[in-house]
C-alpha positions as CSV (number, residue, x, y, z in Angstrom):
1,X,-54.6,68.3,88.1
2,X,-53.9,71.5,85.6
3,X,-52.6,74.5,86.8
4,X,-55.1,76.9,87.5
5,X,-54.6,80.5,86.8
6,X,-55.9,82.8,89.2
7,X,-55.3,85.7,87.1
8,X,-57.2,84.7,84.2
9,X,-59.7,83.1,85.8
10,X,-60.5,86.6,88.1
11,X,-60.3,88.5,84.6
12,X,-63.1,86.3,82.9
13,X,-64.8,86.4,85.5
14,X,-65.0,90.5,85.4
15,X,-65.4,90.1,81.4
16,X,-68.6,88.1,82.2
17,X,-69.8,90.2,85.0
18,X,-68.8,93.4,82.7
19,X,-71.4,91.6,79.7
20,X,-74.0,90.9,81.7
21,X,-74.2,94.0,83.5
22,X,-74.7,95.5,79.6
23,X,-76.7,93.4,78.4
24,X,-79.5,94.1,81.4
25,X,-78.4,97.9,80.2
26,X,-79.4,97.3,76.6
27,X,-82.8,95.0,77.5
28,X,-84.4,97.2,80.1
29,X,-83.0,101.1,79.3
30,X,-84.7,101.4,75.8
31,X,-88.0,100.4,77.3
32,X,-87.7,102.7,80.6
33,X,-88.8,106.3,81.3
34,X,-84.9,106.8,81.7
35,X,-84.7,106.3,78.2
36,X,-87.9,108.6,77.3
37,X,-86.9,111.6,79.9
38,X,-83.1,111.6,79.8
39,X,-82.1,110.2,76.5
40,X,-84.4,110.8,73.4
41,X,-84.5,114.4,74.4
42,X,-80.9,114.8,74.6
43,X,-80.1,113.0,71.6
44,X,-80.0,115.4,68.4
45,X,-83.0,116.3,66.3
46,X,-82.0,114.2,63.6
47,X,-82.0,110.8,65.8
48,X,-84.6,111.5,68.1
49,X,-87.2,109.9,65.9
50,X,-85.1,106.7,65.6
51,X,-84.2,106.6,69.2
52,X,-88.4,106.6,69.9
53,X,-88.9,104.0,67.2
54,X,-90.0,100.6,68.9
55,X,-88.3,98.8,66.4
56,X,-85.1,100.7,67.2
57,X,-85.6,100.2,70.8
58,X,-86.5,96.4,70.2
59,X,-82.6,96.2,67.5
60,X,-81.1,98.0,71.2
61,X,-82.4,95.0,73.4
62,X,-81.2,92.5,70.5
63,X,-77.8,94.1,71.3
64,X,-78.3,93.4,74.9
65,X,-79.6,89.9,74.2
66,X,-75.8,89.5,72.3
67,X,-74.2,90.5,75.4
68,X,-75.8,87.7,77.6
69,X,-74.6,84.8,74.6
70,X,-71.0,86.6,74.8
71,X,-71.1,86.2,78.8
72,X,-72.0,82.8,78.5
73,X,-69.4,81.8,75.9
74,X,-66.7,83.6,77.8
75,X,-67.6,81.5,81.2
76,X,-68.1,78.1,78.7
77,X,-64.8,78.7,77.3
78,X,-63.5,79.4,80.6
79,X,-65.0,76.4,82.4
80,X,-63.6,74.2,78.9
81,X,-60.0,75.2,79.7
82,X,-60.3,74.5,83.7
């Protein structure tokens, strides 16, 4: 049986939980009235139009859906080197 390090396996762990946890971030915020009250208005003038753009928004929850393949692959290449 291969030595198992607790260490690393702890900090993937938190790397995955850590991605995930961003990724529901970047899905859900852009489409919330968090994002339409707190955000857009406190961006500045200039991006506020991008920031309200659906397409902008939808490029956002994109980033978010990269976040859940990056959790995935860091638990995959985890559970590989068990």
């Amino acid at each position: 049986m291969p030595h198992r390090n607790p260490l690393r396996a702890t900090l993937v762990l938190a790397a995955a939980v850590y991605l995930t946890a961003a990724g529901w971030f970047f899905v859900l915020a852009p489409w919330s009235s968090f994002w339409a009250i707190r955000i857009v208005p406190a961006a500045p003038f200039w991006l506020m139009a991008w920031l309200d753009n659906p397409a902008v928004r939808g490029a956002i929850s994109g980033f978010g859906i990269v976040h859940f393949g990056a959790a995935w692959s860091w638990l995959d290449s985890a559970a590989g080197n068990a």
